[in-house]
N, C-alpha and C positions, 0 to 999 in steps of 0.2 A: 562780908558774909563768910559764915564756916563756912569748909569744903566737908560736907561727909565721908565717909568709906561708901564705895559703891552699895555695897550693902543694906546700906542703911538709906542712900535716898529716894524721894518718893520717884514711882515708875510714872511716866508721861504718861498722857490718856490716849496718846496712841498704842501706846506698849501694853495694854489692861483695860479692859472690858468688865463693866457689873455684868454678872450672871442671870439678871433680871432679863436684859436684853439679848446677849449673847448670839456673835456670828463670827467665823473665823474671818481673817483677812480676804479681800476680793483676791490676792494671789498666792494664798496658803497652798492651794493644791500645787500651781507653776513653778513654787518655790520648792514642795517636795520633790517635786522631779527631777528639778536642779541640782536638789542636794543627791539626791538618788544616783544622775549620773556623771556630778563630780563622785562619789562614792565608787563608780565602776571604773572610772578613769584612774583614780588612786590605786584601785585593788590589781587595773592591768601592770602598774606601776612597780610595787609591791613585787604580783609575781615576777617579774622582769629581773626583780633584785635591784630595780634603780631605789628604791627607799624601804625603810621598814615600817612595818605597821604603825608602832608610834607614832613613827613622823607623817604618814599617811591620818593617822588620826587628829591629829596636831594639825595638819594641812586643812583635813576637811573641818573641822573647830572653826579658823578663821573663816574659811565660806563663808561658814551660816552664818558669822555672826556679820562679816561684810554682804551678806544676804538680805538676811529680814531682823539680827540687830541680835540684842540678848533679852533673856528672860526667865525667869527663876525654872520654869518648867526644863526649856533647854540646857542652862546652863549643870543644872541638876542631875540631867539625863549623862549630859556630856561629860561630867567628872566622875562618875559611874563607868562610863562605857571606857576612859582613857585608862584609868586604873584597871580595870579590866585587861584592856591592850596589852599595860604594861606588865601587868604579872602575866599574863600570856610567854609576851617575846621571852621575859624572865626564865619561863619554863617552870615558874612558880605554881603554877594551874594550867590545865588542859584547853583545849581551844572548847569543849562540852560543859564546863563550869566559868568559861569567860561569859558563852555565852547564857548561863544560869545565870550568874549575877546580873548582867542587862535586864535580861527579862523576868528577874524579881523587882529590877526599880523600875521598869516600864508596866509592873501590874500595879507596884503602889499609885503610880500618877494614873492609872486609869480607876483605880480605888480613889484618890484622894480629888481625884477633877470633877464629877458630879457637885461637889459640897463647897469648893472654892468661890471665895467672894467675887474674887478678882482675877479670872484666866484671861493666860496671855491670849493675842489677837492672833496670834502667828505661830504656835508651839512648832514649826515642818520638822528639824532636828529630831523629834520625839517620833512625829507622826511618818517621818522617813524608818527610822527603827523601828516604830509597830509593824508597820509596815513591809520593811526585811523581813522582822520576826513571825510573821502572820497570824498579827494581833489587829484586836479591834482600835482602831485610829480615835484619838479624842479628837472631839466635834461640839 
């Protein structure tokens, strides 16, 4: 058997749902929380000076994905937000345009989630940032 690029192989039918039927995972919410307060555990971290943002970001990345797994919405979300991070730390961009870029790709995914064939079961990653951000969670 080939091996694909992750990319390219098909997602399990645990991992995507038709939009016909559509429900989040029975532990989407427990899992946002998770992610939520590993997110505060890192940020006390952070400020302590024991790591940097980066790698705080980088930290909480493997969570979710040893969490509830990956997925094009997450993983989307998350290469967004770390590039963000890292032109931050850089001093590349202000922490007010780190967080303008997040929440210009947290509005396309709530633009582009209504019309999706196939949304993930579990987007929390996303729905932890809307959710920081106080924005509408996709559902």
């Amino acid at each position: 058997m080939v091996e694909l690029p992750h990319e390219l192989k098909p997602m399990s039918s645990d991992s995507q749902v038709s939009t016909k039927s559509y429900t989040l995972a029975a532990s989407h919410w427990s899992d946002v929380a998770k992610i939520r307060a590993e997110a505060n555990r890192l940020g006390l971290q952070v400020r302590a000076g024991k790591m940097t943002k980066v790698q705080a970001a980088q930290h909480l990345n493997r969570f979710r994905i040893n969490l509830v797994g990956r997925n094009i919405v997450d993983d989307s979300v998350y290469d967004v937000y770390l590039q963000a991070t890292v032109d931050s730390q850089r001093g590349e961009i202000t922490n007010t345009q780190s967080r303008a870029y997040v929440e210009n790709a947290l509005r396309g995914w709530q633009q582009r989630w209504p019309n999706m064939d196939s949304k993930p079961k579990n987007p929390a990653f996303t729905n932890f940032l809307l959710e920081f951000m106080g924005m509408t969670p996709l559902r």
